[in-house]
MDTraj code that builds the backbone (N, CA, C; nanometers):
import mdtraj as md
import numpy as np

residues = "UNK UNK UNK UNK UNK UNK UNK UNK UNK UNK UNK UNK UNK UNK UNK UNK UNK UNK UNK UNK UNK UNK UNK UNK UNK UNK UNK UNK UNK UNK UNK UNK UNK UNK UNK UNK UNK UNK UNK UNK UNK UNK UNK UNK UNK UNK UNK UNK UNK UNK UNK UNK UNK UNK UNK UNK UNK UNK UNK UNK UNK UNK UNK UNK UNK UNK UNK UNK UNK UNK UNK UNK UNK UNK UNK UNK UNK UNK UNK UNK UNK UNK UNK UNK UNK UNK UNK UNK UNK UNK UNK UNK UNK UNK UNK UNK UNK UNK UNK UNK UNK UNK UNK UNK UNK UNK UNK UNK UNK UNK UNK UNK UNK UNK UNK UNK UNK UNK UNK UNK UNK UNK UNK UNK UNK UNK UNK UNK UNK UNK UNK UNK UNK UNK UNK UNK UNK UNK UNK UNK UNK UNK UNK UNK UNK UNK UNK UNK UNK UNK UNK UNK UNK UNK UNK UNK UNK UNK UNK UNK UNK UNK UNK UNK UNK UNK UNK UNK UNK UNK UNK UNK UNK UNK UNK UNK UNK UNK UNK UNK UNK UNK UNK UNK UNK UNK UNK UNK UNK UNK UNK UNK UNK UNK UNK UNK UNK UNK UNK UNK UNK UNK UNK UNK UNK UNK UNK UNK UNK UNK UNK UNK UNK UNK UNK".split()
xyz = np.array([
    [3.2011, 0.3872, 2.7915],
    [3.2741, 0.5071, 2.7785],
    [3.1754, 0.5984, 2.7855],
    [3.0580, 0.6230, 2.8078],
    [3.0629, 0.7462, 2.7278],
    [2.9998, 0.7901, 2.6512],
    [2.9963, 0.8863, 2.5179],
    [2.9503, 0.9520, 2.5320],
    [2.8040, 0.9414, 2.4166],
    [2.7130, 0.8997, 2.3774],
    [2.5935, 0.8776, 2.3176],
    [2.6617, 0.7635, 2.2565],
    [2.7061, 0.6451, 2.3267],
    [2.7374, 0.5727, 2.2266],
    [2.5778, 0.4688, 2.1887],
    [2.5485, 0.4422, 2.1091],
    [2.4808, 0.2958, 2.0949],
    [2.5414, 0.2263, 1.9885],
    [2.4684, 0.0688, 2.0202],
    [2.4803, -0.0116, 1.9418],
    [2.4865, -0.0330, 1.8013],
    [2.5992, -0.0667, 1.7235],
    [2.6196, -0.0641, 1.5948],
    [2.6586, -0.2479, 1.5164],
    [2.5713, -0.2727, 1.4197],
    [2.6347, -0.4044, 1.4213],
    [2.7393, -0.4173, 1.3005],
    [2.7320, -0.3173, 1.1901],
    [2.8477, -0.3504, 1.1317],
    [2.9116, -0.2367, 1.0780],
    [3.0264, -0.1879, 1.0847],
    [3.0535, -0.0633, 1.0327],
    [3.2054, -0.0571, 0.9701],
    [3.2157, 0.0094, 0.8123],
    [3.3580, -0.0207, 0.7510],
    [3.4039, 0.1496, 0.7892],
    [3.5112, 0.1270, 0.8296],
    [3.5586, 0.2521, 0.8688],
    [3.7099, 0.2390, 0.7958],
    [3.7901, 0.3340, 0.7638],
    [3.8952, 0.3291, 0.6711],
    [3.9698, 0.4409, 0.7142],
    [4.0640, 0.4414, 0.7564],
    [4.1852, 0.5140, 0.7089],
    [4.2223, 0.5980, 0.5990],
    [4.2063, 0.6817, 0.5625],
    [4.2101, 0.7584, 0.3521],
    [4.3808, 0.7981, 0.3674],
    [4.3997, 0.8427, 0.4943],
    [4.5436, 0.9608, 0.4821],
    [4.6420, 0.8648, 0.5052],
    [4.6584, 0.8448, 0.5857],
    [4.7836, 0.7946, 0.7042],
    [4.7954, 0.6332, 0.6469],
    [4.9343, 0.6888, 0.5795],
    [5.0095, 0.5828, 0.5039],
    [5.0651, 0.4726, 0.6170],
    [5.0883, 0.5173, 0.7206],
    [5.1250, 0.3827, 0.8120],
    [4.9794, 0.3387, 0.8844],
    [4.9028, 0.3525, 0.8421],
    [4.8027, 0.2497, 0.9210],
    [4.6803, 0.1514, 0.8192],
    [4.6368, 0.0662, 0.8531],
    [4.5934, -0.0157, 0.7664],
    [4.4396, 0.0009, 0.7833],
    [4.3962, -0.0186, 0.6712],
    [4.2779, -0.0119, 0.6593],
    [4.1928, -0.1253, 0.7833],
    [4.0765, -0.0259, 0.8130],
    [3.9772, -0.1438, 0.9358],
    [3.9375, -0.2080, 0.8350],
    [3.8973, -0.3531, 0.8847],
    [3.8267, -0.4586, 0.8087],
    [3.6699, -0.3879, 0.9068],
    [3.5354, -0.4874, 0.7691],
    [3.4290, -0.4489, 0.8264],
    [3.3724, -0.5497, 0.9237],
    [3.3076, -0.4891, 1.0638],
    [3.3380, -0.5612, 1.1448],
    [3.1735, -0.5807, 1.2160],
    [3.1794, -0.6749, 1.2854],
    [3.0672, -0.7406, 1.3783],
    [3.0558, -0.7081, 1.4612],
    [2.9650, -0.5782, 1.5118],
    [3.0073, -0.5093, 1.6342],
    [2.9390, -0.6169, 1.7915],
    [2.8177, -0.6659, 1.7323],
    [2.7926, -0.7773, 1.8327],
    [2.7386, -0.7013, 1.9251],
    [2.7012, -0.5360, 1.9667],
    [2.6557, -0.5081, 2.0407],
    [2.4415, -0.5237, 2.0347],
    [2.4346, -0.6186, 2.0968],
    [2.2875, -0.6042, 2.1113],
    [2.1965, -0.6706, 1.9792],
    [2.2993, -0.6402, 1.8306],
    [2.2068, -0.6512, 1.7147],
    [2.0894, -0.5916, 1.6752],
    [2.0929, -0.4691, 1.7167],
    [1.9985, -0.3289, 1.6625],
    [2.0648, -0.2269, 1.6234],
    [1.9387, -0.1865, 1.5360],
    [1.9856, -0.0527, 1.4655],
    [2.0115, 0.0457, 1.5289],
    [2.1197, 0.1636, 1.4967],
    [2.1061, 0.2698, 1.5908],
    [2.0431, 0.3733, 1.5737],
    [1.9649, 0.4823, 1.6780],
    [1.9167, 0.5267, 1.6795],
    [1.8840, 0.6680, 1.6145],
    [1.8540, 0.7459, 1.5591],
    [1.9002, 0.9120, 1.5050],
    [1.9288, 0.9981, 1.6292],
    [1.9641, 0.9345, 1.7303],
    [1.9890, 1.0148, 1.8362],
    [2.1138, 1.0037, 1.8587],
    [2.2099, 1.0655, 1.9616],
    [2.3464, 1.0643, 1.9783],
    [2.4114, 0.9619, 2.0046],
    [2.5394, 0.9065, 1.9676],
    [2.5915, 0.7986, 2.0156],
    [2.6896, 0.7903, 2.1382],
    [2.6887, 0.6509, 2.1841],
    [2.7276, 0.6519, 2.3400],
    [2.9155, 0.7163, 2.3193],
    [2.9864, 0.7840, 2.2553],
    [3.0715, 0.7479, 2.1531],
    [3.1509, 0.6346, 2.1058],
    [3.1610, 0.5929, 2.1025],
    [3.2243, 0.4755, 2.0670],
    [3.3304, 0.4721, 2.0576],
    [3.1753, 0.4799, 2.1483],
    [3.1481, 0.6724, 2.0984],
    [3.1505, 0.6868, 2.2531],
    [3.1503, 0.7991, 2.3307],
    [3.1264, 0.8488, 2.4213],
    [3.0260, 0.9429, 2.4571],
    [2.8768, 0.8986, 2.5179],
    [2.7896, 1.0271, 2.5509],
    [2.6872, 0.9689, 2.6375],
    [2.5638, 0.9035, 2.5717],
    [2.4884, 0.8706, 2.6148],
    [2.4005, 0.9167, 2.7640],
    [2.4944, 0.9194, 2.9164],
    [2.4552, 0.9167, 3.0031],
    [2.3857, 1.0664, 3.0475],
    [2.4328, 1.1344, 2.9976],
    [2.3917, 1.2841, 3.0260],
    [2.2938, 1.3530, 2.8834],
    [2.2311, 1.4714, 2.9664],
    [2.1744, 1.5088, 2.8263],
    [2.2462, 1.5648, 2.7704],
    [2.2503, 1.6061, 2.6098],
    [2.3235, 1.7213, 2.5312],
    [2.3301, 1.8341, 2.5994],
    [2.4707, 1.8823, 2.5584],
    [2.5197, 2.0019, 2.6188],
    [2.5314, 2.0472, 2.4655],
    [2.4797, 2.1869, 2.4279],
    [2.4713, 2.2987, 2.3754],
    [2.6101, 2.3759, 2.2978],
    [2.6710, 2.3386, 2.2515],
    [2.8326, 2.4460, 2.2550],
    [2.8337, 2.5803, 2.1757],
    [2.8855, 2.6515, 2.2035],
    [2.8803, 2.7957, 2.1485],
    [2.8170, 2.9340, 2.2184],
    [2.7998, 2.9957, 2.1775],
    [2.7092, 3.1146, 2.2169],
    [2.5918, 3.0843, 2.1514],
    [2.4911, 3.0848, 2.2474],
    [2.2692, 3.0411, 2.2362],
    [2.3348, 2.9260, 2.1294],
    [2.3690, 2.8419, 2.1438],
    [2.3840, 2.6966, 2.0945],
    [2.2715, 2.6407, 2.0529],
    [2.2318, 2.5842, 1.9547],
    [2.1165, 2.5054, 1.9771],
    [2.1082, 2.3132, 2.0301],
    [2.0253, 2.3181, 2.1048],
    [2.0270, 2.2096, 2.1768],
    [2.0750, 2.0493, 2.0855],
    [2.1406, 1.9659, 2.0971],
    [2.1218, 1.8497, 2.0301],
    [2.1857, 1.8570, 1.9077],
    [2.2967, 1.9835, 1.8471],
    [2.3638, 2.0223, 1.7381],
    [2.5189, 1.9930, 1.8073],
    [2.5669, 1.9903, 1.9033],
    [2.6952, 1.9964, 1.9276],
    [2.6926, 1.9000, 2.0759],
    [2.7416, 1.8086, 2.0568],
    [2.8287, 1.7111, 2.1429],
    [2.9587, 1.6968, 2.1952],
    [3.0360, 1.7391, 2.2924],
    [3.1423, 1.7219, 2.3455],
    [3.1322, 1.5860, 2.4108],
    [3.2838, 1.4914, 2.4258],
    [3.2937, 1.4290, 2.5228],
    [3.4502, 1.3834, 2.5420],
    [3.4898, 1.3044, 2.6114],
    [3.6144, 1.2490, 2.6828],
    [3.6584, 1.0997, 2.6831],
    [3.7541, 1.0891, 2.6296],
    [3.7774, 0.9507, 2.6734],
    [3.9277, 0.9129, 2.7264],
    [3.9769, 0.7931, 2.7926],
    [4.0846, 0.7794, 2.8478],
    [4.1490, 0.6597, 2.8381],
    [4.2633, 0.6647, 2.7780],
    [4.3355, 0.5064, 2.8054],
    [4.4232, 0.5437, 2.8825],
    [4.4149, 0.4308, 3.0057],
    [4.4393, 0.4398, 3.1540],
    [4.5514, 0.3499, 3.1580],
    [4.6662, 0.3638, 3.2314],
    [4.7584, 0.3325, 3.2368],
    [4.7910, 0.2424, 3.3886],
    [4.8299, 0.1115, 3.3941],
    [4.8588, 0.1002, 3.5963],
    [4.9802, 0.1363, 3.5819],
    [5.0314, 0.0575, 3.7369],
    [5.2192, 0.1038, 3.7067],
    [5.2596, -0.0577, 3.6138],
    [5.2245, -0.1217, 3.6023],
    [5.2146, -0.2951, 3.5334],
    [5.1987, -0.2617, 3.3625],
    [5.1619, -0.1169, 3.2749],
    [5.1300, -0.0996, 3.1726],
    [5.0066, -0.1853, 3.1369],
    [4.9030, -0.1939, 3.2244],
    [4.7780, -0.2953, 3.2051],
    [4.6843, -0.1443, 3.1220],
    [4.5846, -0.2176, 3.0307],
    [4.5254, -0.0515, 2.9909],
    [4.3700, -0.0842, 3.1127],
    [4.2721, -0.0013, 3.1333],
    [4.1766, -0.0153, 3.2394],
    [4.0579, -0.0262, 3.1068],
    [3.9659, -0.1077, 3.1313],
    [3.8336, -0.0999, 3.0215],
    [3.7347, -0.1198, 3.1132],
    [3.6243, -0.0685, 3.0715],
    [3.4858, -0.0872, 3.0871],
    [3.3857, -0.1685, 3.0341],
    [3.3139, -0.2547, 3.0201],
    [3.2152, -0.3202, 2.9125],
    [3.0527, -0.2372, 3.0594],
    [2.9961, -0.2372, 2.8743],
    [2.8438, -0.2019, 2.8493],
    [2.7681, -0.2297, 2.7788],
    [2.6522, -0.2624, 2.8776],
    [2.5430, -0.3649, 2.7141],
    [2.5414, -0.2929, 2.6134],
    [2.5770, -0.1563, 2.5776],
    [2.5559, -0.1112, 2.4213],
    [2.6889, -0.1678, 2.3273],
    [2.7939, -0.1721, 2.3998],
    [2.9074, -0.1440, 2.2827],
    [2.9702, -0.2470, 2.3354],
    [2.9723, -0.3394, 2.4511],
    [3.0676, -0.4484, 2.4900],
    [3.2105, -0.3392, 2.5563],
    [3.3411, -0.4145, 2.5482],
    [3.4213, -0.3633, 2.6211],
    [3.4389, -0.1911, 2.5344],
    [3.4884, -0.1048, 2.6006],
    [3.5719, -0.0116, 2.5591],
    [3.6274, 0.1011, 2.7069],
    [3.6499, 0.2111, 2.6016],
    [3.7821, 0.2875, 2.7255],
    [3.6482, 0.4282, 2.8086],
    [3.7125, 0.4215, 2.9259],
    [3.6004, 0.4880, 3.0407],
    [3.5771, 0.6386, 2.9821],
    [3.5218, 0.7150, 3.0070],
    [3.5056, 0.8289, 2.9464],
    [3.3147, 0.8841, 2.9452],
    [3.3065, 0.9732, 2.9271],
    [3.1849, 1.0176, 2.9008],
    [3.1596, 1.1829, 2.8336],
    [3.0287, 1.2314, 2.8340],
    [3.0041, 1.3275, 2.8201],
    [3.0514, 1.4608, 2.8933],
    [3.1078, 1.5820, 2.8338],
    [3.1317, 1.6671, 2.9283],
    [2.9734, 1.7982, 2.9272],
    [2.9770, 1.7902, 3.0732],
    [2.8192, 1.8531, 3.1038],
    [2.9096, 2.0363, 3.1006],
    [2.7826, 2.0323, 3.1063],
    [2.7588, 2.1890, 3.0525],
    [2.8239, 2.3038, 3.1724],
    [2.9547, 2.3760, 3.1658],
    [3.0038, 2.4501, 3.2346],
    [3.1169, 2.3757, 3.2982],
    [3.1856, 2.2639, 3.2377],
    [3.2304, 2.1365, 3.2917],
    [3.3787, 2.1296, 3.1930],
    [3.4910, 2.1643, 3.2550],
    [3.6051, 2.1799, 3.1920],
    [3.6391, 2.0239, 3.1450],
    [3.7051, 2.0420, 3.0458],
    [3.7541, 1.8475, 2.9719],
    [3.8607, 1.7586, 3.0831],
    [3.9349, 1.8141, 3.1948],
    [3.9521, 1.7396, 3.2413],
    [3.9238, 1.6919, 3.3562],
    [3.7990, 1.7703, 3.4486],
    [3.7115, 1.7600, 3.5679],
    [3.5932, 1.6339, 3.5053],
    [3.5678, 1.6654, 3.3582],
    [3.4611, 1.5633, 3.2927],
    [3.5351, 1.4722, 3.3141],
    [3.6757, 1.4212, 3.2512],
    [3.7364, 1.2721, 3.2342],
    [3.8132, 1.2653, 3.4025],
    [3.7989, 1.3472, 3.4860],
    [3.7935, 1.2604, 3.6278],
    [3.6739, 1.1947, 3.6622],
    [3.5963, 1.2651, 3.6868],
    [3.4488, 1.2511, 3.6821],
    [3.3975, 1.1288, 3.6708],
    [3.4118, 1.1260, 3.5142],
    [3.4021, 0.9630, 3.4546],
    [3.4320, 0.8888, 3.4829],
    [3.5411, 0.8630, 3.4937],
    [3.6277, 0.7731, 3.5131],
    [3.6446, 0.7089, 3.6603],
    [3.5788, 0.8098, 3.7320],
    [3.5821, 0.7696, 3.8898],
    [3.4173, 0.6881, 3.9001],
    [3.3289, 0.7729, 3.8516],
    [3.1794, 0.7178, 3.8405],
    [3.1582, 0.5656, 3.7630],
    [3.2197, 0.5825, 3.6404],
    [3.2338, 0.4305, 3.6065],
    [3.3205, 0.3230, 3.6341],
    [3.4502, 0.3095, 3.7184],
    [3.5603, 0.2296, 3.7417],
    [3.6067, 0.2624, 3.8957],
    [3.5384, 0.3550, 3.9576],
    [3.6133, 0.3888, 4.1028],
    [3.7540, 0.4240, 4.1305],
    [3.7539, 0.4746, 3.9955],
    [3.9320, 0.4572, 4.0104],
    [3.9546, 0.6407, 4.0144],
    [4.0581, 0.6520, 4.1109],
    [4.1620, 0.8407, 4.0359],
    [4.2628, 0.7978, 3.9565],
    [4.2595, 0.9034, 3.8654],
    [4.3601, 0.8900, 3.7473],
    [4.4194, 1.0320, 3.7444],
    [4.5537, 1.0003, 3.6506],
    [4.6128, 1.1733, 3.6604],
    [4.5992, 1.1604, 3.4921],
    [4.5441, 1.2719, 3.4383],
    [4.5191, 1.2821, 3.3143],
    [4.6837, 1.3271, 3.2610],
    [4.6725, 1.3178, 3.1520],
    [4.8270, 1.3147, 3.0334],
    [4.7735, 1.3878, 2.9773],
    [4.8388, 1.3839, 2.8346],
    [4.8634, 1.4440, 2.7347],
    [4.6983, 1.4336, 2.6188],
    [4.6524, 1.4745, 2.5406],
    [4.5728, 1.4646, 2.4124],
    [4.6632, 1.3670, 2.3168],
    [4.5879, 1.2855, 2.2878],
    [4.6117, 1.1565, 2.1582],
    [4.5543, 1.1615, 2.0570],
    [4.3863, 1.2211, 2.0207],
    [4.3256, 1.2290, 1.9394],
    [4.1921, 1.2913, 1.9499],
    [4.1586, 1.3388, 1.8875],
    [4.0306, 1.4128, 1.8316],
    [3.9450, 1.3484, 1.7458],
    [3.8296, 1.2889, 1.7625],
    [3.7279, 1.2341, 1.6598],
    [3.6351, 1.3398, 1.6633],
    [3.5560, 1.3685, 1.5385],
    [3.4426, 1.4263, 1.4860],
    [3.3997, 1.3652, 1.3947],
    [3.2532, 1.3036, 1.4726],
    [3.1207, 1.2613, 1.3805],
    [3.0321, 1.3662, 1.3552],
    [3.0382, 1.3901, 1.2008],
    [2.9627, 1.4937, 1.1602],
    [2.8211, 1.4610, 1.1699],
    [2.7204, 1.5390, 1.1228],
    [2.5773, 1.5471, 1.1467],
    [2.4973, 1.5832, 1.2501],
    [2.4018, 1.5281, 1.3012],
    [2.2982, 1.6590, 1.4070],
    [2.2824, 1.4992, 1.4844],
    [2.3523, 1.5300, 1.6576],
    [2.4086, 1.5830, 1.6159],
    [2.5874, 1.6012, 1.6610],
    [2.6258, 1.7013, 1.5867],
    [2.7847, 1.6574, 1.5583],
    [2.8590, 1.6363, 1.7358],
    [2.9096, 1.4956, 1.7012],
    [2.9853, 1.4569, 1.8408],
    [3.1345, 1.4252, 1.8450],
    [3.1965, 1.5340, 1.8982],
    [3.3764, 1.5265, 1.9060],
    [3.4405, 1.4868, 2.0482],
    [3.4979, 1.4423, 2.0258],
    [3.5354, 1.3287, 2.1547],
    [3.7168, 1.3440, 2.1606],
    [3.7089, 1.3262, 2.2439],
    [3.8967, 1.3834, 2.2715],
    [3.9292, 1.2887, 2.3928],
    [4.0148, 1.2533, 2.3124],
    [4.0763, 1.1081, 2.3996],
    [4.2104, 1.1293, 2.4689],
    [4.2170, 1.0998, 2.6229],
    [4.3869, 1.1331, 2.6530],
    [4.4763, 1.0248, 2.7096],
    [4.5880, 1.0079, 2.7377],
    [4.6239, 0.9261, 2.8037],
    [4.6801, 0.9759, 2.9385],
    [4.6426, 0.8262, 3.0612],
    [4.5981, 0.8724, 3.1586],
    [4.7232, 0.8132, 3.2195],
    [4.7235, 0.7976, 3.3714],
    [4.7606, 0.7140, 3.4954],
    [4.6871, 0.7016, 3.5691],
    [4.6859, 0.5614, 3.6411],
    [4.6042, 0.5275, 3.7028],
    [4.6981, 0.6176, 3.8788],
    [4.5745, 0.6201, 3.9719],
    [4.6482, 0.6462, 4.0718],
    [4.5931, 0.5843, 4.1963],
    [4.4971, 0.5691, 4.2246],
    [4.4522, 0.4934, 4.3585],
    [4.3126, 0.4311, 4.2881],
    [4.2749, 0.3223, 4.3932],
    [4.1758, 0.2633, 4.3617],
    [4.1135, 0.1378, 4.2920],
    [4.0599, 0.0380, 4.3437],
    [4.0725, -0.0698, 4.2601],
    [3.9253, -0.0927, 4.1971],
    [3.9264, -0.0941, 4.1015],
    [3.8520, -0.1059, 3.9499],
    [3.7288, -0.1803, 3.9951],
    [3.5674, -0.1144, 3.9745],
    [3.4500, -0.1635, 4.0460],
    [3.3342, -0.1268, 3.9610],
    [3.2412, -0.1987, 3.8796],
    [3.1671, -0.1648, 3.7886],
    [3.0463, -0.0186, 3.8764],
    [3.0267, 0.0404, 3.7786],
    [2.9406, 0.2041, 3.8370],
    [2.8469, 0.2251, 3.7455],
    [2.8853, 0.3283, 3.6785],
    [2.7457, 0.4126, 3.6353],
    [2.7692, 0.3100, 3.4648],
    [2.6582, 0.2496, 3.4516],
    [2.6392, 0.1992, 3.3195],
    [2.7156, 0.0894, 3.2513],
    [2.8057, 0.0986, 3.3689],
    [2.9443, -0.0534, 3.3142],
    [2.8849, -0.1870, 3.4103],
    [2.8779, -0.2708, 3.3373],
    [2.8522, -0.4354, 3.3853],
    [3.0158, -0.4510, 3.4056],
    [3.1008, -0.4514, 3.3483],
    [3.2124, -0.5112, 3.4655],
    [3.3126, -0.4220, 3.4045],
    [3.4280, -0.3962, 3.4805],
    [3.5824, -0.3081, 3.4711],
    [3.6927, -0.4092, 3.4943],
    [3.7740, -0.4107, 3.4265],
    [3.8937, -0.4925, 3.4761],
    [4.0412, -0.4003, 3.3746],
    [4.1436, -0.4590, 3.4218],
    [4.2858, -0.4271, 3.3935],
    [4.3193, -0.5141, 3.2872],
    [4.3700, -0.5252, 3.2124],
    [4.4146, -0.5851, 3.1119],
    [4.5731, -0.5584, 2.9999],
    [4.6121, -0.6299, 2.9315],
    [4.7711, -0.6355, 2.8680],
    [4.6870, -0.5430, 2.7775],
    [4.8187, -0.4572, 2.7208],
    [4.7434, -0.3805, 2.6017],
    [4.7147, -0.4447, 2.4873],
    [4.7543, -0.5896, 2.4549],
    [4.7337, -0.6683, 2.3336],
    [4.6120, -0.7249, 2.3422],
    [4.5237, -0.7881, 2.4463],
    [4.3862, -0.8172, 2.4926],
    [4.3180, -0.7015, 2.4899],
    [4.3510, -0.5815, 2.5718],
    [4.2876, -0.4949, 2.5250],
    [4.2728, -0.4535, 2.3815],
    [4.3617, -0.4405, 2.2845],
    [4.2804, -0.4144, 2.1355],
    [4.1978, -0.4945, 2.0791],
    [4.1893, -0.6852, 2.1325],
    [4.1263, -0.7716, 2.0622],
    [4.0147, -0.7702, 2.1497],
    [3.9788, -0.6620, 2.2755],
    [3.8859, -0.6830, 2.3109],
    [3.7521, -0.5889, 2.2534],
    [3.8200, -0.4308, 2.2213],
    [3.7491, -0.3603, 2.1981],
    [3.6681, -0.3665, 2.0053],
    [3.5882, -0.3554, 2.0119],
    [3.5600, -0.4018, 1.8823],
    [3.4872, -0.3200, 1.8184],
    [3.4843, -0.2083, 1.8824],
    [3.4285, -0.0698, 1.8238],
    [3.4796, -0.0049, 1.7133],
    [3.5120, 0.0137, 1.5784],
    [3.5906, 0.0779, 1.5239],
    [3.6594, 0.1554, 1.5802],
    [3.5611, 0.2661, 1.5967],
    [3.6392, 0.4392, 1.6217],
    [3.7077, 0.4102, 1.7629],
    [3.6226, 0.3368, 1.8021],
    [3.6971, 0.3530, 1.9839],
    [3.8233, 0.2240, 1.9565],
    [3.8736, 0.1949, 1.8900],
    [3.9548, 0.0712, 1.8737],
    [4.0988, 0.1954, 1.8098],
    [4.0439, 0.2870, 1.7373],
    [4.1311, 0.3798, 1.6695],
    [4.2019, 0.4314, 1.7744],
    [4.0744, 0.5050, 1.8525],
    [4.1334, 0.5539, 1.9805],
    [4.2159, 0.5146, 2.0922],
    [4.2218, 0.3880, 2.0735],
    [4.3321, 0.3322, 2.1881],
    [4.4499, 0.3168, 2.0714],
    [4.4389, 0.2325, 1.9665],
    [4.5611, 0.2371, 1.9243],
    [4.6321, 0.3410, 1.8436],
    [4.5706, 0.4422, 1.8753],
    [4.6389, 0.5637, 1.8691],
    [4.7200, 0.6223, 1.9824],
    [4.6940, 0.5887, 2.0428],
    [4.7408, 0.6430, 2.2060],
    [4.8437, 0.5368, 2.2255],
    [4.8042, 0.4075, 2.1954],
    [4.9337, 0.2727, 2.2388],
    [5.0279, 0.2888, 2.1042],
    [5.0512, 0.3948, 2.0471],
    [5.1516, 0.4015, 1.9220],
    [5.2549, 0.5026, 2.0022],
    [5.2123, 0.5744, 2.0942],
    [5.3148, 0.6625, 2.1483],
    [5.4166, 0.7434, 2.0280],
    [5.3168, 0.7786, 1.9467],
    [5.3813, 0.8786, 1.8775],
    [5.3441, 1.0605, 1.9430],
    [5.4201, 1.1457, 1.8604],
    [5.3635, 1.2639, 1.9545],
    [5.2995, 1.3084, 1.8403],
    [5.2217, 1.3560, 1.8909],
    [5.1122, 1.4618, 1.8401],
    [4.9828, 1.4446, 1.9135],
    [4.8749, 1.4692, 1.7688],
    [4.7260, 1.4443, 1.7942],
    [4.6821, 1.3729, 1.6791],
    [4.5996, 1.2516, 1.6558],
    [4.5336, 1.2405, 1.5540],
    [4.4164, 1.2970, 1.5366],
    [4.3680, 1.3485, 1.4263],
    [4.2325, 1.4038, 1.4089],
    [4.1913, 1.3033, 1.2976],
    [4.0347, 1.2805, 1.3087],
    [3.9810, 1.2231, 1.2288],
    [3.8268, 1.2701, 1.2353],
    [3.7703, 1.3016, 1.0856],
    [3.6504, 1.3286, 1.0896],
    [3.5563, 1.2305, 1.0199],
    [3.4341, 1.1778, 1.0740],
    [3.4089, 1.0685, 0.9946],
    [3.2675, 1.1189, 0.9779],
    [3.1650, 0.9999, 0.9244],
    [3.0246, 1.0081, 0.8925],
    [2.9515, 0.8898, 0.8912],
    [2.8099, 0.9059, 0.9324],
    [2.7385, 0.7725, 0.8898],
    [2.6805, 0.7662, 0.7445],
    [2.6877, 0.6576, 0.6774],
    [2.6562, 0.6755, 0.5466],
    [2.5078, 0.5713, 0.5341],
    [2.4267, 0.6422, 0.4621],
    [2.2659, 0.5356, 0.4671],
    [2.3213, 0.4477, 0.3799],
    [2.2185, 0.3614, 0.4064],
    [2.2377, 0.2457, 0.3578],
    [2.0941, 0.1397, 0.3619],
    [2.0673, 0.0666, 0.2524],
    [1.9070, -0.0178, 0.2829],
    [1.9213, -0.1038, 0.3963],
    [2.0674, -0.1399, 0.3877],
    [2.0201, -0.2435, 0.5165],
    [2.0044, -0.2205, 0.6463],
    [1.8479, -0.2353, 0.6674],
    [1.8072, -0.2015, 0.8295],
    [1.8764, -0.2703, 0.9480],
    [1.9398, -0.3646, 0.9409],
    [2.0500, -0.4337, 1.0122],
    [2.2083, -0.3770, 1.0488],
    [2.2081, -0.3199, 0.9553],
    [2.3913, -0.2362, 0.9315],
    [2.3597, -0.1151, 0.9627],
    [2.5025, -0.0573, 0.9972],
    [2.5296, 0.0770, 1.0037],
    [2.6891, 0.0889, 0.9274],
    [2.7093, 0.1696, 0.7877],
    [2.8342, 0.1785, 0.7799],
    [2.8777, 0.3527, 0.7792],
    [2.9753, 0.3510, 0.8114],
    [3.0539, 0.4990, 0.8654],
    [3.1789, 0.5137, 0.7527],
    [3.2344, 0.5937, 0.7287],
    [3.3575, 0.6152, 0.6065],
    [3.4283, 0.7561, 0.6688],
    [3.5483, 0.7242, 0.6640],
    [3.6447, 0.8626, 0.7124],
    [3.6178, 0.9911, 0.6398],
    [3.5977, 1.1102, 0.6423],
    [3.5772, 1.2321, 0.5728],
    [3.7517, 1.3059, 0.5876],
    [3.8275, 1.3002, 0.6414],
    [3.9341, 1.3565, 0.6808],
    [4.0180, 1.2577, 0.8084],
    [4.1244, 1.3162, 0.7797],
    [4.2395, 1.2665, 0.8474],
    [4.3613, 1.3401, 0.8561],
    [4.4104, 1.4004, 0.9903],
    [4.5460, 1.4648, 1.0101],
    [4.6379, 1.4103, 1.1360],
    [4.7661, 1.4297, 1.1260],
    [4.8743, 1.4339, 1.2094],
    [4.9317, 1.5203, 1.2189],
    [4.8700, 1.5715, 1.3697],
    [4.9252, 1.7336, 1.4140],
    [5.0536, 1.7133, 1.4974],
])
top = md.Topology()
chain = top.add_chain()
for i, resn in enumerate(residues, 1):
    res = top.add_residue(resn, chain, resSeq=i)
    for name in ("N", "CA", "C"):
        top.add_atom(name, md.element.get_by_symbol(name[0]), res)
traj = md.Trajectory(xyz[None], top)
């Protein structure tokens, strides 16, 4: 996907608000088995491939992260995934570069990593990882429209998949939120703001929700 994600090997992420959804168990992310870095994550994140883009007026560099992500739709209801040596499978998406509207970025992407055109939908959710630095990621749901699925920029392989394989494939927390937020077909937006929390063990990474809404 996208956008600074790296490798995380274990992270408890939780639900606090939203009485219909169940708490994540803590999980084995299996990507790589390293620590991640104090630098931006790929998001899981979506980023990685591009440098930081700046947001605001005289922004300062490496403080504000935008990016995009997409669960892709065929006419078969297959969802489209990506796998990458940082994070294993998840949904196509990346960083939006600097002067770069949110849905020219998630064509962009999505064509560079999967070869595919898509017609972008609606907004599903909003993540914000707080700290330096802070990376918000906005996830939409898509259609697929021409093109058959071909690994590109940073993906080892793309394929189509049932949406039930697809959730047992992705094993990312946040990016696992993000699809099954979007495969709930409720209306709105979810927002969720989360954090990394230290911890001694140089092996782990755990994260904890700061907020949660249904707009």
């Amino acid at each position: 996907m996208n956008v600074g994600r790296q490798p995380y090997e274990e992270i408890a992420l939780f639900l606090l608000d939203d009485a219909d959804a169940h708490p994540q168990p803590r999980v084995d992310e299996g990507e790589n088995h390293r620590r991640p870095s104090s630098g931006p994550e790929r998001t899981g994140e979506v980023c990685g491939r591009s440098t930081l883009t700046p947001v605001g007026p005289g922004g300062n560099a490496g403080q504000d992260v935008v990016g995009v992500s997409s669960v892709v739709h065929d006419a078969d209801g297959r969802i489209l995934l990506i796998k990458t040596p940082e994070a294993g499978w998840e949904l196509p998406g990346g960083q939006v570069k600097q002067g770069e509207d949110l849905t020219s970025a998630l064509l962009r992407e999505v064509r560079e990593e999967t070869g595919c055109q898509i017609e972008v939908g609606r907004l599903t959710s909003v993540t914000v990882r707080t700290g330096v630095p802070r990376l918000t990621v906005l996830t939409f749901i898509c259609r697929h429209i021409v093109g058959e699925p071909r690994p590109g920029d940073d993906s080892l392989e793309v394929g189509w998949f049932a949406s039930d394989t697809a959730v047992a494939l992705v094993t990312h927390p946040v990016e696992l939120l993000r699809l099954t937020d979007t495969l709930a077909e409720r209306d709105g937006v979810v927002y969720r703001a989360y954090r990394r929390v230290a911890t001694d063990n140089q092996q782990h990474e755990t994260y904890e929700v700061l907020d949660f809404h249904r707009w």
